[in-house]
Every structure is written in C-alpha cells, then in structure tokens.
C-alpha positions in Angstrom: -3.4 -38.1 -14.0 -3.5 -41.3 -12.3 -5.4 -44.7 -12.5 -7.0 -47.1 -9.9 -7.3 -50.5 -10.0 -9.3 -52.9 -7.2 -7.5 -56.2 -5.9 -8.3 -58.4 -3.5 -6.6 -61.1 -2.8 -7.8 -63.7 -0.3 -6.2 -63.8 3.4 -6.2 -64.0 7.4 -5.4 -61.3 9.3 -5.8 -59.5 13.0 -6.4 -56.3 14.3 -3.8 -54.3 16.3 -3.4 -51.8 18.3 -2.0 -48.9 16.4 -5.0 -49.2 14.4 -8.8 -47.9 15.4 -10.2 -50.1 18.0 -13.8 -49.8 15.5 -12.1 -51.7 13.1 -11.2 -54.5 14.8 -14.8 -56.5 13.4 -13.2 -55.6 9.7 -12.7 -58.9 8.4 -10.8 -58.0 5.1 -7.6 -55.8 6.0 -7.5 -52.8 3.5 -4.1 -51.7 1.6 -3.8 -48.9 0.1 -0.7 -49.0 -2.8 0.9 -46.1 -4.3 3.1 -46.4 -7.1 4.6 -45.5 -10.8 4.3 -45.9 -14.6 6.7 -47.7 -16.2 7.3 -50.8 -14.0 4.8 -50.7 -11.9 2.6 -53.2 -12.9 5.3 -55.5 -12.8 6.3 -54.4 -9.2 2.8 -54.2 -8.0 2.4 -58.0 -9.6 5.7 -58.8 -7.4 3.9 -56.9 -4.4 0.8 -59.1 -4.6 2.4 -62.7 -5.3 4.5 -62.0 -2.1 1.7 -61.6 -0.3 0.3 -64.5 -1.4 3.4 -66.6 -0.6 2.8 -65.1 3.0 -0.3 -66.5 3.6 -2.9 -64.6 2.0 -4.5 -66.9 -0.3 -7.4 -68.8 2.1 -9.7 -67.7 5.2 -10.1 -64.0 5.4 -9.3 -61.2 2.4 -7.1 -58.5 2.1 -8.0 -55.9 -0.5 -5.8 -53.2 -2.0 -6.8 -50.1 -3.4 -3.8 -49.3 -5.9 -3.3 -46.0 -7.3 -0.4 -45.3 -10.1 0.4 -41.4 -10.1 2.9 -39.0 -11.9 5.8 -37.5 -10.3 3.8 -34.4 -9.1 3.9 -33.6 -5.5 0.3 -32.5 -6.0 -1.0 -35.5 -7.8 0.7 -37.5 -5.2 -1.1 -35.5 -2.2 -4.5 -35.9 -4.1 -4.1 -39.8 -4.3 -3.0 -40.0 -0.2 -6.1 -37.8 0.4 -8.3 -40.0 -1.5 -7.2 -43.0 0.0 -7.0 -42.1 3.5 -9.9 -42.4 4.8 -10.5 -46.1 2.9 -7.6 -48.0 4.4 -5.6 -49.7 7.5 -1.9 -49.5 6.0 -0.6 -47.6 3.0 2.5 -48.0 0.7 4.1 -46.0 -1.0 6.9 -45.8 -3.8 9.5 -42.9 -3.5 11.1 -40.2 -1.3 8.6 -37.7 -2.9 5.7 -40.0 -2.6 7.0 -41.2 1.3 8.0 -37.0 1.8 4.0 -36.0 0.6 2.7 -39.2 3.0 4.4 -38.0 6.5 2.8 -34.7 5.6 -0.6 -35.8 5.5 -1.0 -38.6 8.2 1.1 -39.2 11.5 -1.8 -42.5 12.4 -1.6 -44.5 9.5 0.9 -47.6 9.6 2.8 -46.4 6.1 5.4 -48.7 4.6 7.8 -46.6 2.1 9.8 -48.2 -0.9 12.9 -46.8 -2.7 13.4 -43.4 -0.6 16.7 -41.9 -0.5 17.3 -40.8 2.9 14.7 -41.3 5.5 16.5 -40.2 8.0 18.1 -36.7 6.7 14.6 -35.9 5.4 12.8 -37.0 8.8 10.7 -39.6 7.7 12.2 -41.4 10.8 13.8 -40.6 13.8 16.7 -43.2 13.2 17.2 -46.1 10.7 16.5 -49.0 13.8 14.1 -46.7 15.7 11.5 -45.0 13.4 9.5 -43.7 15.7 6.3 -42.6 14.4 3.9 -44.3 11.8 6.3 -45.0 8.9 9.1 -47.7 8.4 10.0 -49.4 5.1 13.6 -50.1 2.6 15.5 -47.2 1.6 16.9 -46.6 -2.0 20.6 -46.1 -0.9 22.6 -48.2 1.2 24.7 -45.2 2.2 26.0 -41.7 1.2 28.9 -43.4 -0.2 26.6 -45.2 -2.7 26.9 -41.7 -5.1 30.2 -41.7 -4.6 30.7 -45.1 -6.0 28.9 -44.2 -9.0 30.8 -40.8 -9.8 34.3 -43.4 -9.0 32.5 -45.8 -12.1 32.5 -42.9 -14.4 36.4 -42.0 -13.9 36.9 -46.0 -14.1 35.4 -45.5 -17.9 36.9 -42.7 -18.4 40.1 -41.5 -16.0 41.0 -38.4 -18.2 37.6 -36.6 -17.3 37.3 -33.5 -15.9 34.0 -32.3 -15.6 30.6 -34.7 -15.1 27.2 -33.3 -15.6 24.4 -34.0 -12.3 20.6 -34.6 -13.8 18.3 -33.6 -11.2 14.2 -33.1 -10.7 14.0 -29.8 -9.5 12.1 -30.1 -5.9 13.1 -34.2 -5.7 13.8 -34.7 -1.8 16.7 -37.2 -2.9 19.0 -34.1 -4.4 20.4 -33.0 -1.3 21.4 -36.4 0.3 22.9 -36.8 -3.5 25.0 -34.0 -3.4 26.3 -34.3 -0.5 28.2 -37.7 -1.2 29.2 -35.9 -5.0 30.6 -32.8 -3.3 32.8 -34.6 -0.4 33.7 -37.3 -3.6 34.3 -35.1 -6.8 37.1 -33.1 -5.3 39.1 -35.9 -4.2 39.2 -37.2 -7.7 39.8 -33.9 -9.5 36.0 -33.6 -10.8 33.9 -30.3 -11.3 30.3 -31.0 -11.3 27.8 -29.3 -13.2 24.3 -29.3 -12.0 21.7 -29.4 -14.1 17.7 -29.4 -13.0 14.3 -30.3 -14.5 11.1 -29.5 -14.0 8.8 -31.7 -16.7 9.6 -34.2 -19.0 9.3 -31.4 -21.7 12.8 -29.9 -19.8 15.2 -32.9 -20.9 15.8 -32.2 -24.3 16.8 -28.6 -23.6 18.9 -30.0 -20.6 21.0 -32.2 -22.7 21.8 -29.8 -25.2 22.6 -27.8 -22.2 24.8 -31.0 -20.8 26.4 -31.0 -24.5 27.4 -27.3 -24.7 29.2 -27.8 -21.0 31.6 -30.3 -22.6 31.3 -32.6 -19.9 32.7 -36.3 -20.1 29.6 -38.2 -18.5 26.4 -37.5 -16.3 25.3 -38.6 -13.4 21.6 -39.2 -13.2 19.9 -38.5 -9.5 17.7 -41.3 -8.8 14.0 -40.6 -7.7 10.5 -40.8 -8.8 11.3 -38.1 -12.2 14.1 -39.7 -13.0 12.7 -43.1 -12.7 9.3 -42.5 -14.8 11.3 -40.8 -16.8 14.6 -43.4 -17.5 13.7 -44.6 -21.1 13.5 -41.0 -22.2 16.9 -39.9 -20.4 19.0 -43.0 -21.5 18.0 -42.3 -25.2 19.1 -38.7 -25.2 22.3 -39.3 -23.3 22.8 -42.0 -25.9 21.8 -39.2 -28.7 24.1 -36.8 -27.0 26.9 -39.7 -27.2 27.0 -38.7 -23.2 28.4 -41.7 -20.9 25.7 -42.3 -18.4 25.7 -43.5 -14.5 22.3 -44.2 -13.4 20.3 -45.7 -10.1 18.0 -47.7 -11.9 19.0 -50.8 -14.3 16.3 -50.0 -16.5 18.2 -46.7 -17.8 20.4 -49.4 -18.8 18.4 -51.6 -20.3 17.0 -48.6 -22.2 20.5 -47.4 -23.5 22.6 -45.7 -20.6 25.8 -46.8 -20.1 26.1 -48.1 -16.6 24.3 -47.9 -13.2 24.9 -48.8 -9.9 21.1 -49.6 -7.7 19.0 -52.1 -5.6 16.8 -55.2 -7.3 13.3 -53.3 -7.0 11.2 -56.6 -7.2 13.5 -57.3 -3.9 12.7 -54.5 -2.6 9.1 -54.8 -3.7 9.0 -58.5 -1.9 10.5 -56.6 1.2 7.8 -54.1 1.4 5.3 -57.2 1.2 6.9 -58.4 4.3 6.3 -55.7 6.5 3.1 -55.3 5.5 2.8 -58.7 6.9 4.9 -57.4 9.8 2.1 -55.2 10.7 -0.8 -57.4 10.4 0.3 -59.3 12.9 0.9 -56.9 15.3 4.1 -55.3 14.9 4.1 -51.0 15.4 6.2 -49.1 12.2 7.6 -47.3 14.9 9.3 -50.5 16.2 10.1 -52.1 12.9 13.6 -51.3 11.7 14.2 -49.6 8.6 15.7 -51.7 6.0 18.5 -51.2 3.4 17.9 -52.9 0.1 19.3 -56.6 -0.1 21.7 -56.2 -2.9 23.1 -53.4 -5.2 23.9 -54.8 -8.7 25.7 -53.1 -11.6 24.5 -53.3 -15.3 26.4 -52.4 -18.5 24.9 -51.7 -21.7 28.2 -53.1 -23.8 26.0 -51.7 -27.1 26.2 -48.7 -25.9 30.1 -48.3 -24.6 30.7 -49.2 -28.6 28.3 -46.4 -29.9 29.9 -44.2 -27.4 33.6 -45.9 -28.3 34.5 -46.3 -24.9 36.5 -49.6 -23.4 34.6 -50.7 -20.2 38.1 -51.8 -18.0 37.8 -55.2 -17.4 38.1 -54.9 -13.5 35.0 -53.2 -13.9 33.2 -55.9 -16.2 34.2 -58.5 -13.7 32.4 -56.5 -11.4 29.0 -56.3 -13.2 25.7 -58.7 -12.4 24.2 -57.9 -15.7 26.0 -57.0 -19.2 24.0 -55.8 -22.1 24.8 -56.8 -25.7 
C-alpha cells in the first residue's frame, strides 16, 4: 500500500523552540516526507537537491524518512501514525494528505504541498497568519482559478452547453472547486454535470457515464485521485473524444487537451525552503502561507486534432507549453 525509502543527506542544523526541548542534543534533524506515485520520485529528487542547495551537504545530517502512499484517507493516516513518533518536521503532499495530518498532530511543525484551500478547510487560520503547527504553498492561487479553466473550455469550444465535473468522492478540494464553477458556469450559460469516483476501477464506468450526458468537455478536479490517477483519465477522455481541462500538466502530457496549474518542482523547491525556514528557527504559525510561483497552461495540439477542435489562437499565444 505504500513504500519507504531512507535518505540522509548531510547538513547543519539547530534546535527550536516549537520542538521538544529533549531533542535539542539530536544532531541529525529528522524529516518525515509524504508523497505520491507517479511523479514523486522526481519531486522528492527536486525536494532533496533543494535542500542541498540550502546548505545541507557538510557538518551535521539531516535524514528523511519518505513514505509514497495511495490516495486512501486510511493509508494516509497509517503512514502519519507511523512516522510521528520518528521525526521533528513532516511534509506532506495534498489537501487529503494535509486534511488527515491536522487530524492527527497539533505539535508537529508540518509543511503541506499542493492543497486546495487551506483556509476554507481550516488547515490555517488565515493565508499570512496560520496559527497552529502547519504552513506550506497552496495548489490554487484563488477561487477564480476554476473559473478560468471552465472560461478555457468555452474559448475551445463557445457553442457548448453542458461540461461534465470529475471528482474523487470524499476529496477535500471538491467543495472549494465548486464553488468558483457554480458562481462561473451560470454567467456563461453552462450546466454542470457532476460526476464522482471512488477507485480507479470507477473511471471507465464514469466516462461512459460523461459520454451518455452529451456533454462538450470535462473538467477534471485536481487532488491527490485525480493526480495518481492523470494518465488513466487523459486516455479515456481522449477514448471518449471528450475535450479535457485539467490542474495538472501531466494530464496533458498524457493526452488531455488543456490544463491550467502551478510548476510542482516549484512548488516542491518551495516546500524545501520552509523546511529550512524552520530549522532555523522560524514557528509554522508565523510563516506565511504561500501561493504557487507561477500557473502555466499546456496544450496537447495532438490531441485538439484527434478531437478536431481549432485551439483559437489567442489562446495558443497564451500557453507555456504546446504538445505536438
């Protein structure tokens, strides 16, 4: 259900306040690191050279107990349990994974990657101002980010009518979602039909489900599913010749149409930073939360011709990253 790996990568660090005064002797810091199939590696490899590039490379050590988990809310709360008791600061990738965390520990200095709303779902008591134990980058910049993906569909196609929303059953990030589709969809004459998940053995009867609502794209809700999960959806939305909007490039990449999202190795780099932050002193309460440092917008061009669509060019001139 999940897989740990031991780092350690060499380092100087100091004791603070926040945590256990015992401790203060340790000489290696202790980082616990929760994350994902499909890129993690890649992510966790961006985590660890960041850290390096911060100093943590001679003197003293700095280990990391990293544990890759499935998007189960259970799995998730087994990994946080396990690793509790081992470590000084956690990470953690996710809403659902950040949600599961504030649950279990209200001590330990926690910096979340890629959640939703942290705010709205009380991870933190304001954006500057966490409050507690938790601080970290957020996934969306603001509600209107949703909104600015629904606009990108009726830019592809301004005759459409009705657009299908994927979403993982129990995912904190649905409701923030929803609310920026609802306040959007009416304003450009869109119904939206919602369709949830439960397992990776749900898409295929989702889509045909998507199909039979004659729908003239989907919207994909980003989160932990929906990211583990992005190869599977972009094929069968590309199967289903369904125009696509995603959160994550990599839907993209796999065969979705377009998406709208942060650089994740940024936002991976970011995390390293206040991790750093927090070695030297600095309380999660104290360190604002941060919004992702740029949004980028990939088009699959392969795909728009499979799918005979014209991508305007307003919209081309707009993208970072087009797919041939």
């Amino acid at each position: 259900m999940h897989r740990r790996d031991l780092i350690t990568l060499a380092g100087g660090a100091v004791m603070w306040p926040f945590a256990a005064q015992a401790q203060q002797s340790r000489r290696a810091w202790r980082l616990g690191y929760i994350g994902t199939g499909g890129l993690g590696d890649q992510l966790f490899e961006a985590f660890s050279q960041k850290l390096g590039a911060l100093g943590y490379i001679q003197s003293k050590r700095i280990a990391i107990n990293r544990i890759n988990v499935t998007p189960d809310a259970k799995v998730i709360e087994i990994a946080i349990t396990s690793l509790l008791p081992e470590i000084d600061i956690l990470v953690i990738w996710g809403t659902l994974g950040a949600a599961t965390a504030k649950r279990l520990t209200s001590d330990t200095p926690t910096v979340f990657l890629s959640v939703g709303a942290p705010v709205d779902i009380g991870l933190v008591q304001s954006l500057s101002h966490p409050g507690g134990n938790m601080t970290g980058v957020t996934f969306e910049a603001a509600t209107e980010t949703y909104a600015k993906r629904l606009q990108m569909l009726k830019e592809i196609i301004p005759t459409c009518e009705r657009i299908a929303v994927l979403a993982a059953q129990g995912d904190p990030n649905v409701v923030f979602a929803m609310n920026s589709l609802e306040r959007a969809a009416p304003t450009m004459n869109i119904e939206l039909i919602m369709v949830h998940i439960k397992t990776p053995n749900d898409l295929p009867a989702a889509f045909d489900q998507i199909e039979r609502a004659a729908v003239s794209g989907l919207i994909v809700i980003a989160g932990l599913f929906t990211s583990v999960n992005s190869r599977t959806i972009a094929e069968l939305s590309l199967a289903h010749r369904i125009p696509s909007c995603h959160g994550f490039r990599e839907s993209v990449v796999a065969g979705g149409l377009i998406s709208l999202g942060p650089d994740l190795f940024a936002m991976v780099r970011q995390g390293a930073v206040f991790v750093d932050n927090i070695i030297r002193g600095a309380r999660p309460a104290d360190l604002p939360v941060e919004q992702p440092d740029r949004y980028e917008i990939y088009i699959n061009l392969k795909t728009a011709s499979i799918l005979g669509i014209e991508i305007p060019m307003p919209l081309l001139a707009r993208a970072d990253k087009l797919i041939d």
